[in-house]
N, C-alpha and C positions, 0 to 999 in steps of 0.2 A: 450101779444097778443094771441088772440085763435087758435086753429089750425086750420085756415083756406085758401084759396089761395090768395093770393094779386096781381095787377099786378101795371105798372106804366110806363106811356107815357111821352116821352121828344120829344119836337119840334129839327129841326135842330140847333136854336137857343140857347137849351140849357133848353128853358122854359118846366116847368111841368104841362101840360094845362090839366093831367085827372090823376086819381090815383085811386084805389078802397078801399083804406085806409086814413084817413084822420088823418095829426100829427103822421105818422107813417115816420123818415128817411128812404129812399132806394136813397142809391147814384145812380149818374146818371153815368152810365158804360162810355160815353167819347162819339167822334165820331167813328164812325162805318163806315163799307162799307157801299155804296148805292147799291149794288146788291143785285136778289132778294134773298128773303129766299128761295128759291129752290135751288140756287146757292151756299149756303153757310151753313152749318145747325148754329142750335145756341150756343150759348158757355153758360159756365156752370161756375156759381162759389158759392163757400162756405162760408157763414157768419156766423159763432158760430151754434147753432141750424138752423140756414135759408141757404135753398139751393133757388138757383137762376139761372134762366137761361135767356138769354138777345140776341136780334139782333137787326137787322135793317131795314126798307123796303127801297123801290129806291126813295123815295120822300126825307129820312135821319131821319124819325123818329124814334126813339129807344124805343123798346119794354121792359120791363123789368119783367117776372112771377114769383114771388116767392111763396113758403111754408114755413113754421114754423116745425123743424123735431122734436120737444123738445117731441112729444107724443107720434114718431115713437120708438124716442129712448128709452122713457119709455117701450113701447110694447116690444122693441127687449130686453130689460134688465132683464124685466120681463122673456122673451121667453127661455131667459139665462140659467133664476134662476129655471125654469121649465126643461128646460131640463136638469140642472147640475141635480136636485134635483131625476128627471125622471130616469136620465142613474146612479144614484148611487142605485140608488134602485132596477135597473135589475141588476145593478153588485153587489148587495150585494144578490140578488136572486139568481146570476147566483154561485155567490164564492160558495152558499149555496147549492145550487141543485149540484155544481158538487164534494163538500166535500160528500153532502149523496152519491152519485152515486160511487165514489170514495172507500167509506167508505164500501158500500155492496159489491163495486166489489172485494176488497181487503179481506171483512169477509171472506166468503169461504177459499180462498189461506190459512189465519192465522190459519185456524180451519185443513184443509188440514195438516199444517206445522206443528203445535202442536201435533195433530195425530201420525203421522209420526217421530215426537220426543219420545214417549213415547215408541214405539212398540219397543221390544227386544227380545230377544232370549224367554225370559223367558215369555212373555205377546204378544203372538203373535195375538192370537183373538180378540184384538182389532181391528175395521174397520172403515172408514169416511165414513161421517153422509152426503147421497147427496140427502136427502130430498131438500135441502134448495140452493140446488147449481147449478147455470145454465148450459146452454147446457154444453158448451166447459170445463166448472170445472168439470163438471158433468162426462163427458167423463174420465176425466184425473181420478179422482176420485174413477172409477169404474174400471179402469186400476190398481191403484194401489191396488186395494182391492181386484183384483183376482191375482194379486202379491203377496199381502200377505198371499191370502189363501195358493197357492203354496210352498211359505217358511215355514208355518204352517203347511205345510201335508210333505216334506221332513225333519224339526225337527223332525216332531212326527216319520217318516219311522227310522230315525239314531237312534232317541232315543229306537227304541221298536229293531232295527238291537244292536243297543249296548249292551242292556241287553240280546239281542237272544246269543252273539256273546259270552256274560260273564258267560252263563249259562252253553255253549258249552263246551267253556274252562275250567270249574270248572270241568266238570263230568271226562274227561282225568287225571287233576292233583290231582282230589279227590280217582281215582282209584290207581295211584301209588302213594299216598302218603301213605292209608291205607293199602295196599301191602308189602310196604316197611316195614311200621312201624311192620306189623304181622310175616314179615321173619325179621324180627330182634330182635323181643319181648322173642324168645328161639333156641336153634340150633336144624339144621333140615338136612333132608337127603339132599345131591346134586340134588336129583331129583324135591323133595319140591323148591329149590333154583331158579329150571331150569325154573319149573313153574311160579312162582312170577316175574323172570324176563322178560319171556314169555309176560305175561300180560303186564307186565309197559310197556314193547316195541311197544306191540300193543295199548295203549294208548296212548304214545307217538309219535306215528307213525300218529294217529287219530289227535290228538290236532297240530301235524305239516301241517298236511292239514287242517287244521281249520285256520291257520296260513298264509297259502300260499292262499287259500279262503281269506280273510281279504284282504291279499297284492292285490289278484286280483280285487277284487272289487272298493279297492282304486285306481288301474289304471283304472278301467273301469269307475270311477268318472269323472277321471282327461281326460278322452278322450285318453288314449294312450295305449288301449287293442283292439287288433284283434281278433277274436272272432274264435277259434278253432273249432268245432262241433265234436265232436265224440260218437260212441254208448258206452253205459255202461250198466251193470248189477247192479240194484237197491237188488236182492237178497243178492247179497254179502253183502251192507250196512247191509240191515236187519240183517243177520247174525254175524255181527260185532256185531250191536249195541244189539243182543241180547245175544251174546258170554259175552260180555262188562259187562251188567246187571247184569248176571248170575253168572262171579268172585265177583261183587262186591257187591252179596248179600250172598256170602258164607264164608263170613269175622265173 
């Protein structure tokens, strides 16, 4: 049958006196009320493919209007296969747009993380690369890169204080060590003796404030030096260190 509307009249009697299909069955719904259709709306029923809806008027005629849904249901099956097909393909855009989005927003961090893996005592001038990196990475980014310059300029200050500190301490234990060895090398008056001791003492006296210098500085590290002020005489040093010079270039 095509898809088109059918209807179909029955007398009170039961008889089929009009139909707008011809050699088409449509059962005859039964008797019905005689109230109007205003009174009562119309009922509804389902034959395979054929929806059907059926009343009555007050003389006892019975109305019967049907459709054929066989092409609805095509369209809707179709509308199905369109949408399944439709929404797997935003979600397969979507899986994919949010792996890239994902995927860049994560680069940055990995490159960050990496970074930050390599950098060591020893390779401090290495820095991350925030050409490529947005705001908020960006920021973090450039925080820790002026962190690492900072670690990088305090290695370098220990490194260049350790060697100042080694330099220090050589020249005290280079003077009485050669001191020693020369009052020792032949016998000498007590005065010669007095001398040589003289000196070591005052090298030793130097390199233990070199010593106690060191110890303070490493509490002044550690946060736990109060900070004395007092005046001094810079002559005296000079005269030390050129008192200092002066034995131990007469070796």
């Amino acid at each position: 049958m095509n898809d088109i509307a059918y209807f179909a009249v029955w007398k009170p009697t039961g008889e089929l006196p009009q139909t707008s299909v011809k050699g088409f069955d449509v059962p005859d719904p039964g008797p019905k009320t005689t109230k109007s259709p205003g009174d009562q709306p119309p009922q509804i029923r389902q034959r395979g493919d054929l929806r059907e809806a059926f009343t009555a008027n007050p003389q006892g005629d019975r109305v019967v209007v049907g459709r054929p849904l066989h092409r609805l249901y095509g369209e809707l099956r179709q509308l199905v296969l369109l949408l399944s097909v439709t929404g797997g393909g935003i979600l397969t855009l979507g899986l994919a747009g949010g792996w890239l989005l994902s995927y860049r927003a994560v680069k940055p961090i990995q490159a960050i993380s990496a970074t930050a893996e390599i950098i060591s005592a020893t390779s401090l001038s290495r820095r991350i690369d925030v050409a490529d990196t947005a705001s908020e990475l960006g920021t973090l980014a450039q925080v820790l890169n002026a962190m690492f310059s900072r670690l990088e300029s305090s290695f370098q200050q220990q490194a260049r204080f350790t060697a100042d500190a080694s330099h220090e301490l050589r020249t005290p234990v280079a003077v009485i060590h050669s001191h020693t060895e020369l009052a020792l090398s032949r016998d000498r008056s007590p005065e010669e003796y007095k001398r040589t001791i003289e000196t070591c003492l005052r090298a030793s006296s130097r390199m233990k404030g070199l010593i106690e210098s060191l110890l303070l500085l490493a509490r002044a590290d550690g946060g736990k030096l109060e900070l004395d002020r007092q005046p001094f005489d810079l002559g005296l040093i000079a005269e030390e260190c050129v008192s200092i010079g002066s034995t131990t270039g007469r070796r």
